[in-house]
VEXDREN-2710 file (C-alpha; in Angstrom, 1 decimal):
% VEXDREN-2710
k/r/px/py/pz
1/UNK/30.4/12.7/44.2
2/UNK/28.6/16.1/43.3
3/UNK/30.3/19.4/43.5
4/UNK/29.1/21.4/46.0
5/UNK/29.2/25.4/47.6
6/UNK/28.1/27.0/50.3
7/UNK/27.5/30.6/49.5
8/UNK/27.1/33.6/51.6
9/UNK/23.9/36.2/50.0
10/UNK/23.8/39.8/50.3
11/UNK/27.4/40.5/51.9
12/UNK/31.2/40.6/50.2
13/UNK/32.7/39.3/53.6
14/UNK/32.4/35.3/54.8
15/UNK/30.0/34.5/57.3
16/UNK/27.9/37.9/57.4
17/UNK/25.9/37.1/55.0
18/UNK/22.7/34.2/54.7
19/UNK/24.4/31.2/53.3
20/UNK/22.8/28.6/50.7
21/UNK/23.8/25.2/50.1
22/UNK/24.6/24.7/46.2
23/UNK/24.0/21.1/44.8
24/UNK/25.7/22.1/41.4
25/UNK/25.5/18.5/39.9
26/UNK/22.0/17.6/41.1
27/UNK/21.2/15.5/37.6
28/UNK/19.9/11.9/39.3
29/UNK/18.8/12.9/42.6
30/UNK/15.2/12.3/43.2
31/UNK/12.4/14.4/45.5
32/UNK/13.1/12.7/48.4
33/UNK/17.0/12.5/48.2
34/UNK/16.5/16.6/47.6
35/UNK/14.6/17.2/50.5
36/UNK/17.0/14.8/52.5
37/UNK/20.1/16.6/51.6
38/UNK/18.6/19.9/52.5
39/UNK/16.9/18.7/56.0
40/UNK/20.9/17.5/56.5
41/UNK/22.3/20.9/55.6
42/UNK/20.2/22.7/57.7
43/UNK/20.4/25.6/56.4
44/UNK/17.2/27.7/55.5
45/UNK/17.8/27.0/52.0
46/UNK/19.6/24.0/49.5
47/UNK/19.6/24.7/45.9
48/UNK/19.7/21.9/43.3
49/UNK/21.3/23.0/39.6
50/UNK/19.8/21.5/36.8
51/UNK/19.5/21.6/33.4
52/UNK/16.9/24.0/31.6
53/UNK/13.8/23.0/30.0
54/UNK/12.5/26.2/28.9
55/UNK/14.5/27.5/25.6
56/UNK/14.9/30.7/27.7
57/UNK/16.1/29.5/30.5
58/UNK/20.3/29.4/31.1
59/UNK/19.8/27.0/33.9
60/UNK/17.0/25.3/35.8
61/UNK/17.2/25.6/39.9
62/UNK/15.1/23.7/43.1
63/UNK/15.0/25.3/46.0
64/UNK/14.8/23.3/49.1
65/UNK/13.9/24.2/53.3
66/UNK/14.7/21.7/55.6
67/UNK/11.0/21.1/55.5
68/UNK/9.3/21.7/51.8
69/UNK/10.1/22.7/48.5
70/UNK/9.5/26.4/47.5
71/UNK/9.0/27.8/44.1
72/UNK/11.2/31.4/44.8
73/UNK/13.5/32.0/46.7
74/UNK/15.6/35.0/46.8
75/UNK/18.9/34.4/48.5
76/UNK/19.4/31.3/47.2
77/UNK/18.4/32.8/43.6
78/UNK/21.7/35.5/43.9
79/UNK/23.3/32.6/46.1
80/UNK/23.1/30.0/43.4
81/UNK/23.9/32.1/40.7
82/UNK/27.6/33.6/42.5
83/UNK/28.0/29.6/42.7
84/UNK/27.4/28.7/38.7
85/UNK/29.0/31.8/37.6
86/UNK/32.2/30.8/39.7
87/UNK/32.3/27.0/38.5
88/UNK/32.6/28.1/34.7
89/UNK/29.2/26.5/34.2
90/UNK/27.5/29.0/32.5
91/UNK/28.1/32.9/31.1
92/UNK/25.8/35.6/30.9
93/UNK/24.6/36.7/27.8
94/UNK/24.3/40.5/27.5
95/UNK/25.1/40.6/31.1
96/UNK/22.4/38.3/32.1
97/UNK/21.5/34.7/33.3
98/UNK/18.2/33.4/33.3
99/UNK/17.3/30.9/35.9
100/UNK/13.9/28.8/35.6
101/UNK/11.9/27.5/39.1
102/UNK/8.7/26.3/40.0
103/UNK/7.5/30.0/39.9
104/UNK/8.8/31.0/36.4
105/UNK/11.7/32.5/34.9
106/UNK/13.8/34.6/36.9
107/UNK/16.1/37.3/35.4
108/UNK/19.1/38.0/37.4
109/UNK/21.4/41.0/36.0
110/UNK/25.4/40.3/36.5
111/UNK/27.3/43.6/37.3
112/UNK/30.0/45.0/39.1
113/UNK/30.3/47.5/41.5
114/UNK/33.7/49.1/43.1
115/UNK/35.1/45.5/42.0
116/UNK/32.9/43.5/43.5
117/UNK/30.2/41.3/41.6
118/UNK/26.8/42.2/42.4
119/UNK/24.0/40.1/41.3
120/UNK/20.5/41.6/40.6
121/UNK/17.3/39.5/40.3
122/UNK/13.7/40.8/39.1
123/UNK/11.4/39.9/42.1
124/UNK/8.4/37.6/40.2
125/UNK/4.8/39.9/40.3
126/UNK/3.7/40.2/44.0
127/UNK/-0.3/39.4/45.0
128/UNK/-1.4/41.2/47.9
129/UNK/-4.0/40.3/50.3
130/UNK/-4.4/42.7/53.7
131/UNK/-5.1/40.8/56.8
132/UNK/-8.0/41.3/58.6
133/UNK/-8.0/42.7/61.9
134/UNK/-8.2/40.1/63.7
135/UNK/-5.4/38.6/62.4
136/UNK/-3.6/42.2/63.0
137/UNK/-4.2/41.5/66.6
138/UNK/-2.8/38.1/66.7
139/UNK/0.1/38.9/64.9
140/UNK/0.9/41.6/67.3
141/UNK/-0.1/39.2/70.3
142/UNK/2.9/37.2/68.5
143/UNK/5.7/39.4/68.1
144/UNK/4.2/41.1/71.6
145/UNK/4.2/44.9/70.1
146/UNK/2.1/47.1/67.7
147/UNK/2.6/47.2/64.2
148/UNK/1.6/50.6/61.9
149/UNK/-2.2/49.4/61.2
150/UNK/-2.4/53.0/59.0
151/UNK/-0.4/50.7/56.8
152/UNK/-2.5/47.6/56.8
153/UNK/-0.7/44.8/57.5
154/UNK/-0.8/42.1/54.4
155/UNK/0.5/38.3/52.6
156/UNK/2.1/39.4/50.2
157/UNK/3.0/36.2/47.3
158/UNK/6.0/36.7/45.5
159/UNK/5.5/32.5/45.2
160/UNK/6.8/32.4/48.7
161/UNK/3.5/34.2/50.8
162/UNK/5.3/36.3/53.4
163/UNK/3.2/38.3/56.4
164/UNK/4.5/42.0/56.4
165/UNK/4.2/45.0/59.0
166/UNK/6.1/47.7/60.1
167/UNK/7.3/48.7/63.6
168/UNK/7.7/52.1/65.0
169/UNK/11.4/51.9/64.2
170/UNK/14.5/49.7/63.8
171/UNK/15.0/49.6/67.4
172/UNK/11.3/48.6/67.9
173/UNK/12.4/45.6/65.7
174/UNK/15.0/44.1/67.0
175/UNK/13.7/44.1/70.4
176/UNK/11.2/41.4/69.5
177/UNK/11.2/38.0/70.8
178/UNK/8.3/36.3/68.7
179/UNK/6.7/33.6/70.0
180/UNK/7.6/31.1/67.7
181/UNK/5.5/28.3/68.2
182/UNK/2.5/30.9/68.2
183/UNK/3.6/31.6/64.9
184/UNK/4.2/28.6/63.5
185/UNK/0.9/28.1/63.7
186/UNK/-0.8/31.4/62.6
187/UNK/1.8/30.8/59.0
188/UNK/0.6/27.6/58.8
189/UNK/-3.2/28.7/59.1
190/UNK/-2.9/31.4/56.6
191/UNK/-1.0/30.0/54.2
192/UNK/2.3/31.7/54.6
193/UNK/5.6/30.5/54.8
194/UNK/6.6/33.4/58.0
195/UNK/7.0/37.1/58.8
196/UNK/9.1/39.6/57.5
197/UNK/8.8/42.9/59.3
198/UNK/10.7/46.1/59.3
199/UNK/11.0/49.7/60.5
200/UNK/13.6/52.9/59.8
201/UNK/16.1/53.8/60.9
202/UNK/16.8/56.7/62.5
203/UNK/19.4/58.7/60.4
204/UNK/17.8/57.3/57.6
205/UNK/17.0/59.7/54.4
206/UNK/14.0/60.3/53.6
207/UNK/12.2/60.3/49.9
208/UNK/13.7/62.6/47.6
209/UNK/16.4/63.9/49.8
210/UNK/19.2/64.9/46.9
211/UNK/22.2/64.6/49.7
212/UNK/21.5/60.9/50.6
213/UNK/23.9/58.1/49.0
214/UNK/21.2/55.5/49.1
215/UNK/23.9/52.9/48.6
216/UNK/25.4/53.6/51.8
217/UNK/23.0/54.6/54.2
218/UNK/20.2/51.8/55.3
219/UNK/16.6/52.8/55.3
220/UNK/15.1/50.2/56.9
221/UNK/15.9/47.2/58.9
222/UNK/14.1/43.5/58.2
223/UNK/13.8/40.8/59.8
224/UNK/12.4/37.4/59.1
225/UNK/10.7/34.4/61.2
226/UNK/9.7/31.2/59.5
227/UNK/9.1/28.6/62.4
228/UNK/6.6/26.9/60.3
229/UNK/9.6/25.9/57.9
230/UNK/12.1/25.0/60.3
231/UNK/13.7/28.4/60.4
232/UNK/13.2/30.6/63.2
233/UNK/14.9/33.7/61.8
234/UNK/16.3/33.6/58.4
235/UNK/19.5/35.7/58.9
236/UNK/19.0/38.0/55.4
237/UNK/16.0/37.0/53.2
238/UNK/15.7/37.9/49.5
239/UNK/11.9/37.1/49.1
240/UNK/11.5/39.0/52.1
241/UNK/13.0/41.8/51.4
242/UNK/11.4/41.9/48.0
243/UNK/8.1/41.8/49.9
244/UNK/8.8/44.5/52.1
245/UNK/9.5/46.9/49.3
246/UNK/6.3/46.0/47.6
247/UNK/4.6/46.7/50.9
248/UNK/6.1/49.9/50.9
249/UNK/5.4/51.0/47.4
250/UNK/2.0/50.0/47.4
251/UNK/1.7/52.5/50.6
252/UNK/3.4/55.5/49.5
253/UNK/6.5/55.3/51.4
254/UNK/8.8/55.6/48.0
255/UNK/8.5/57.7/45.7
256/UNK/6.1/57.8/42.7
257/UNK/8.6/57.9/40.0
258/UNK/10.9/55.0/41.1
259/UNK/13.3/54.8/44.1
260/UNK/15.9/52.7/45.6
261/UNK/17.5/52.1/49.1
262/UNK/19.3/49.8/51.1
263/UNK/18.2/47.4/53.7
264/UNK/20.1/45.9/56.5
265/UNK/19.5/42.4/58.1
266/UNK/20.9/39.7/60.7
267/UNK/22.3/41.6/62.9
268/UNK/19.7/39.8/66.1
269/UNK/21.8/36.7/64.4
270/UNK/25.4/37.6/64.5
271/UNK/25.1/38.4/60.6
272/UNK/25.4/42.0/58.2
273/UNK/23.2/41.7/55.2
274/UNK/23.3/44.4/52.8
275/UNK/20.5/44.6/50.1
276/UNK/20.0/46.5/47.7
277/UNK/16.4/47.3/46.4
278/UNK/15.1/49.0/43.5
279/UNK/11.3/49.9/43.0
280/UNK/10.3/51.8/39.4
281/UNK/7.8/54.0/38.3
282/UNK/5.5/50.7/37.5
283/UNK/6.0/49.2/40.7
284/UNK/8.3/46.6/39.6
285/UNK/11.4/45.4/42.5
286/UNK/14.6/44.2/42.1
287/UNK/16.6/42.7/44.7
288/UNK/20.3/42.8/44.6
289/UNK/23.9/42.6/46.6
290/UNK/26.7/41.1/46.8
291/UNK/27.7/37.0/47.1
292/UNK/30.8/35.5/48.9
293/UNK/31.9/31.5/49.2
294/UNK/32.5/29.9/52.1
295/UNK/32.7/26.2/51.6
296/UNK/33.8/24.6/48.0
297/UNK/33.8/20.9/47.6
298/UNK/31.9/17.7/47.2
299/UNK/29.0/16.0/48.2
300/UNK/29.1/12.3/48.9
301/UNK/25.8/11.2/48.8
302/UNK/26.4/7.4/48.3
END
């Protein structure tokens, strides 16, 4: 028997969030048994809790798709953290835990807003490479609308590679109906593990507008497609999310000297993802919200 949580990412309510299966006893289990556990979840992510081998780690994590293994990943990152911090496994120190993954050491700040835990993690460096255009057109032939080529559409590698655009609105968004199998295999031919796309909304603020409550009002809306990994639509997605606000930085759509806003996600999937992002002066993003568990019990995998 291994203890084991579902936890719901990026919402304070039970099933509105993206939920993460957490293996917290995963000491024992091999590759294989990993990746079978997860392809039996089914869900777009199962984390396995180890212990650290880096000195400056507080905890070392796997993260799982029902397909493949991924080196980052941000829901289950917050996810997996909510799940050791509630177990009594391990404290912060100086209001922080550390987790380590295939991509590096993740810092993820613990804090608390209006009573309610929020976890903060510090997205890993992005890479960005712009697609060329006639990729552009192929991606648009997927998703069957136009994306803002002003802002050239790129991969952006946070460790997962995500493909990022922007639509004409939040509307604009969630009236798509991707071909999936189309883009299973443009992912698969650039290297990416899916999509994650977004637009504004309409009453959103814009930059430097004093009045707005960025904590309250959404910006943008995201979504995100990853047929090539099993999951068609990830109902909120971290990585994603980090990705997008990269994208955005790196094309002047925040402002210079740092911003933050919120993002909204999985509502084409019955879900309400809240996330919280944060982009400073030097271009660095954090990715935040809140973390809610569903399921707490054990895993019989004899």
């Amino acid at each position: 028997m291994r203890a084991y949580k579902v936890v719901d990412a990026f919402s304070s309510r039970s099933f509105k969030g993206n939920p993460v299966a957490v293996i917290l006893e995963a000491e024992g289990l091999s590759d294989s048994d990993m990746q079978s556990i997860a392809r039996w979840t089914n869900l777009s992510e199962t984390t396995f809790l180890l212990p650290a081998k880096d000195p400056a780690a507080t905890y070392r994590l796997r993260i799982f798709t029902p397909r493949s293994e991924l080196p980052f990943a941000g829901h289950p990152t917050l996810g997996s953290a909510h799940a050791v911090l509630e177990a009594g496994l391990h404290a912060p120190r100086d209001g922080v835990l550390v987790q380590e993954c295939a991509q590096g050491l993740v810092r993820i700040a613990v804090q608390e807003q209006r009573g309610i835990r929020h976890l903060v993690l510090d997205l890993p460096a992005a890479k960005v490479t712009p697609l060329n255009p006639e990729d552009v057109d192929e991606l648009e032939a997927i998703i069957g609308a136009s994306v803002n080529r002003d802002a050239s559409p790129a991969i952006i590698d946070v460790g997962p590679r995500w493909i990022v655009a922007q639509l004409p609105s939040a509307d604009a968004l969630l009236d798509l109906e991707p071909d999936f199998a189309r883009s299973a295999r443009f992912e698969k031919r650039l290297g990416a593990v899916g999509l994650s796309l977004f637009g504004a909304h309409a009453h959103a603020a814009t930059c430097g507008d004093a009045d707005a409550d960025a904590s309250e009002t959404p910006a943008i809306e995201v979504r995100s497609f990853a047929p090539s990994d099993g999951v068609e639509e990830d109902p909120v997605c971290g990585s994603g999310n980090g990705c997008v606000a990269v994208f955005r930085s790196i094309h002047g759509m925040l402002s210079s000297g740092g911003d933050s806003y919120l993002a909204t996600q999985g509502r084409k999937v019955g879900r309400d993802g809240r996330i919280s992002v944060g982009v400073d002066a030097d271009g660095k993003v954090t990715i935040g919200g809140a973390c809610v568990t569903c399921v707490d019990g054990k895993l019989f995998d004899q």
